[in-house]
N, C-alpha and C positions, 0 to 999 in steps of 0.2 A: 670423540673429537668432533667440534662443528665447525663451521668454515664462514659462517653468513650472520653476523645478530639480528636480534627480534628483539630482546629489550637487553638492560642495565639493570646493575644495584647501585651504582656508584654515583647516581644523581642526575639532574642538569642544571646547566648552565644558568648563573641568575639572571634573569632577566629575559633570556632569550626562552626558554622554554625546552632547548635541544638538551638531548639523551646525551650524557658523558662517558668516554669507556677508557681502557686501558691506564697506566701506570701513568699516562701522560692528560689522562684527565682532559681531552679533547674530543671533539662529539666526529660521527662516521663522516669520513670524509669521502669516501668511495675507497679508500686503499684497503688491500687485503687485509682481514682479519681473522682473527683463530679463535675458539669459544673454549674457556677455560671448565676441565669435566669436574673443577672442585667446587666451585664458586658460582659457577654459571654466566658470569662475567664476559666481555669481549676484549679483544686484546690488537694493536695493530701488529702484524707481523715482524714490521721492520724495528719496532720499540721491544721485543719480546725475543731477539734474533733467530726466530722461525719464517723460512722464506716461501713462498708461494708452492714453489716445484717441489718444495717438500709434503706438502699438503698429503697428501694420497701415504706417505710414510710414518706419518703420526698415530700412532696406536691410541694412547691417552695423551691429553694433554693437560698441566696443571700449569698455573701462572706462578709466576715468584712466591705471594702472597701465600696461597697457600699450601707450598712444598716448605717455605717459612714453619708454618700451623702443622705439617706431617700432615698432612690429608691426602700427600701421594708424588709420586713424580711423575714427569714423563716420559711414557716407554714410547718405541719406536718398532714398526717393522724393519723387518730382514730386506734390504735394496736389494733391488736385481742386480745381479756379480756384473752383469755389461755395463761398463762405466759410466758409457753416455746416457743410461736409460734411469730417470726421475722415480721408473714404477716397483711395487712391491714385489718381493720372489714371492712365487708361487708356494709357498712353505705349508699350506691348507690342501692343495692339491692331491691326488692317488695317482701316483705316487708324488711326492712333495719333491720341489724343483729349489734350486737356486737363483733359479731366472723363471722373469714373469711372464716369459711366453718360448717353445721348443727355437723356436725361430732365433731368439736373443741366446740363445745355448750356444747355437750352432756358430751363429756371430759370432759369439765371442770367440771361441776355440780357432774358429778363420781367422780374427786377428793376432792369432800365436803363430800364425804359421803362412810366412808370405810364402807366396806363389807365384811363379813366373807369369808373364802374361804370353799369350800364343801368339806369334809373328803370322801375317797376312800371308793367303796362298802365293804359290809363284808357279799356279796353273798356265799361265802364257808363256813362261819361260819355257816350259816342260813342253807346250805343243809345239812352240817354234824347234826344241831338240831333234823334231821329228819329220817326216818327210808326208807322212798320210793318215788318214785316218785309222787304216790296218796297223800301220805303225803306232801310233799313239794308246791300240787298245790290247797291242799285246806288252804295252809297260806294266798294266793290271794296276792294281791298290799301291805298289810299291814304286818307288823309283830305283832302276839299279845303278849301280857303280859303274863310270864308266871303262871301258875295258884296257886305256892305258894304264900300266902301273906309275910309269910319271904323275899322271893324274890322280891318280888316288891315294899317290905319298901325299902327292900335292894338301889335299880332301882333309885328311886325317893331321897336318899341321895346323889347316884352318880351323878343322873342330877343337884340337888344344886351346886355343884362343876363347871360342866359342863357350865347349864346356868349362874353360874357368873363370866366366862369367855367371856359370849356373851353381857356382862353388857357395856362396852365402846360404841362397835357398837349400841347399843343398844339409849346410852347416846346419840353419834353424832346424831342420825336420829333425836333423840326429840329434841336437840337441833338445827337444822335446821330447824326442822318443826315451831318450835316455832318465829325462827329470821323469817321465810318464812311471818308465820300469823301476825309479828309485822309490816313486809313491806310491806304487803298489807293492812292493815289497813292504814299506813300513806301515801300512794297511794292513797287510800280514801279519806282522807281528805287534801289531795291535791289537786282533783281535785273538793273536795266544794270549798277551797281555789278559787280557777282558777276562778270557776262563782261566787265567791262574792266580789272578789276584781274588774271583770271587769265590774261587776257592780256599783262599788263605783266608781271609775273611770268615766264610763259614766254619772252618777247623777253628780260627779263634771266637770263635760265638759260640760253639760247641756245636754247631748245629745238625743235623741228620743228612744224610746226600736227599733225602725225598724233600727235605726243607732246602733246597738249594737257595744262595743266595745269588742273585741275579742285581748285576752291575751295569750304569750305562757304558764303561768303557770307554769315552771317549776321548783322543788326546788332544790336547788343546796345540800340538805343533801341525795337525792336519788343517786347521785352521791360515796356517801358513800360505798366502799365494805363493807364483812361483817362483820368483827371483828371490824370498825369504825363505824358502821351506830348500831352495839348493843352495843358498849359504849357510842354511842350519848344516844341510847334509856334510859341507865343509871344514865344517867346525871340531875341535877335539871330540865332543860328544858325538855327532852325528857320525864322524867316521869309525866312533869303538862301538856304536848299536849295530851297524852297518855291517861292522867284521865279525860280530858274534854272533848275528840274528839276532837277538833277546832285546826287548826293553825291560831292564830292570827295574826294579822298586817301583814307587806308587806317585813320583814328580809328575806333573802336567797331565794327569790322569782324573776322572769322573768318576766317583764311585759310588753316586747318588743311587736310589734303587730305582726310582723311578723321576727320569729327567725328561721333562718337556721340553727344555733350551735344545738338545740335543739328540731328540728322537729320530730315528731313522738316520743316523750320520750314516751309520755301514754301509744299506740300500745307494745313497746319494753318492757318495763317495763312490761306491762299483759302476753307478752309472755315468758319472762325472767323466772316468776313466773309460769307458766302455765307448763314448761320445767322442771322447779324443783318441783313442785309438783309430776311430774309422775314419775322421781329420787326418792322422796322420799319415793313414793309410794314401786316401787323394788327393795328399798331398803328395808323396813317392812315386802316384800315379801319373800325377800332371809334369812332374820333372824329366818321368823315364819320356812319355811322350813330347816332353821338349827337345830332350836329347836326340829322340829320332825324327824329330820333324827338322833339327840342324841337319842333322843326316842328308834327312831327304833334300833339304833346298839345294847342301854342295852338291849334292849330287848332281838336282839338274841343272845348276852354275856351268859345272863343269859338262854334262850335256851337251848343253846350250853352245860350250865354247867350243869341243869339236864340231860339233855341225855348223860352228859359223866357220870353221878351218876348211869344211870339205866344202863350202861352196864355192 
C-alpha cells in the first residue's frame, strides 16, 4: 500500500498538461491519497471511502477497478483493541499482542474497570486532634477510633453512607471478575474441544496416533468482546455448555491444520487474561484502601470533635 503518487496511468488533463488520478479523474490536489497495489494508480481517499487515520491499517490496497478484474482485494491489519488508537496490533510481535503497544493493553483493561478516586489528606485535622508533638507521634501510621462508644456508633453509620457510595466500583470489579472466570473456563474447554475433535478426525482418516492430526482449534465465540461473549454466556446454548463443561460438535470451530488468521489464539488469550487478572486485582486493592482511608478520615472527624469539646 502507498500513500503519496509519483505518477498515473489514467492521463491528463487536455490542455493543461496536469497528471489525472482517481475514479474522479481529477489531478492531486493536495488531499490524501492512497496507491492502488493492482494497478499502480492513485486514488483520493475521500472518493475510495478509505480515510486518512486508516492509513497505517491498510495491508493491500486494490481500487474498485481492479477487485472488478479479480486482481485482488483489500486486506487490512488487525486494529489495536483500544478503541481510541488509529494503530496496528502488534500481531508480528514475540509474543504477538492485540494492542500495538503493553501501555494500550494496560489502558484498555483500566477502562473496564473504574476506580475510586482518593480523597485529599485531612493531616490538619488530625494535628489539631492533639495537644503535642508527643501526642501526634504516638497516633503512628494509623488513626484510632476514638474512645466514646457514642462516637463510634456514631463513625460506623457515617461509613454505611460512605461505603455505599463505593458500592458501583465495587459491583464493576465483581462483575469482571466473574465474566474473567466464565472466559476462562470456556478457554478450557476449548482446548479439550482442540484434542478431541483432532482426534476424531484422525480415527476418520484412519490415521496412526504417530500421524497425529493437529487442528487450529479455535472458536470463533472467543472472538466475542465482553458485553457479547456474557450474553452469549446467557443464552440457552451458553448456559447448557456452561453446565456440562463440554463444547460439543464441530459449530464455530477451526479446524484448519495449519491457520495463520489464528495463530497463537491460546498464548493471547492466557495472556489477555493473565493482564486482567492483575487489573482486577488493583483494582480490589484501591477500594479496600478507600474503604480504610473513610475509616481513617471519621476517625479523626471525630478526633478532632472531642478535642474541640475538652477545650
Amino acid at each position: 500500500m502507498k500513500s503519496r503518487p509519483v505518477h498515473s496511468v489514467n492521463g491528463t488533463l487536455k490542455g493543461s498538461g496536469e497528471t489525472l488520478y482517481c475514479i474522479c479523474k481529477k489531478p492531486d490536489t493536495g488531499k490524501w491519497m492512497i496507491g492502488c497495489d493492482g494497478c499502480d494508480d492513485w486514488f483520493h481517499g475521500e472518493c475510495v471511502n478509505v480515510r486518512p487515520i486508516e492509513e497505517d491499517l491498510v495491508d493491500q490496497y486494490f481500487c474498485p477497478g481492479c477487485q472488478e478484474k479479480n486482481l485482488g482485494i483489500t486486506t487490512w491489519k488487525r486494529k489495536c483493541r483500544l478503541p481510541s488508537c488509529p494503530r496496528p496490533a502488534a500481531t508480528a510481535a514475540e509474543p504477538p499482542s492485540k494492542y500495538c503497544t503493553p501501555e494500550h493493553g494496560v489502558e484498555f483493561f483500566k477502562s473496564k474497570i473504574p476506580l475510586a478516586d482518593y480523597a485529599p489528606s485531612e493531616v490538619a485535622a488530625l494535628a489539631n486532634a492533639v495537644n503535642d508533638a508527643a501526642g501526634f507521634r504516638k497516633l503512628g501510621d494509623s488513626v484510632p477510633a476514638p474512645s466514646s462508644p457514642a462516637a463510634r456508633a456514631k463513625i460506623e453509620n457515617l461509613l454505611l453512607s460512605d461505603f455505599e457510595k463505593l458500592r458501583p466500583q465495587k459491583e464493576a470489579i465483581n462483575l469482571q471478575q466473574s465474566r474473567l472466570t466464565a472466559r476462562s473456563k470456556f478457554i478450557n474447554m476449548a482446548k479439550d474441544r482442540q484434542k478431541r475433535v483432532a482426534d476424531e478426525l484422525r480415527a476418520e482418516e484412519n490415521q496412526s496416533s504417530k500421524g497425529s492430526k493437529e487442528i487450529c482449534g479455535f472458536d470463533m465465540r472467543l472472538a466475542l468482546d465482553d458485553e457479547e461473549f456474557a450474553e452469549w454466556c446467557e443464552s440457552e446454548e451458553g448456559k447448557a455448555i456452561f453446565e456440562s463443561g463440554v463444547i460439543s460438535g464441530r459449530e464455530d470451530l477451526c479446524i484448519k491444520k495449519k491457520c495463520e488468521k489464528h495463530k497463537y489464539w491460546l498464548r493471547i488469550a492466557v495472556e489477555d487474561m493473565e493482564l486482567e487478572e492483575r487489573l482486577i486485582a488493583e483494582g480490589s486493592t484501591v477500594l479496600a484502601n478507600e474503604e480504610n482511608g473513610l475509616r481513617q478520615r471519621q476517625n479523626m472527624k471525630s478526633l478532632m470533635e472531642e478535642n474541640q469539646r475538652l477545650r
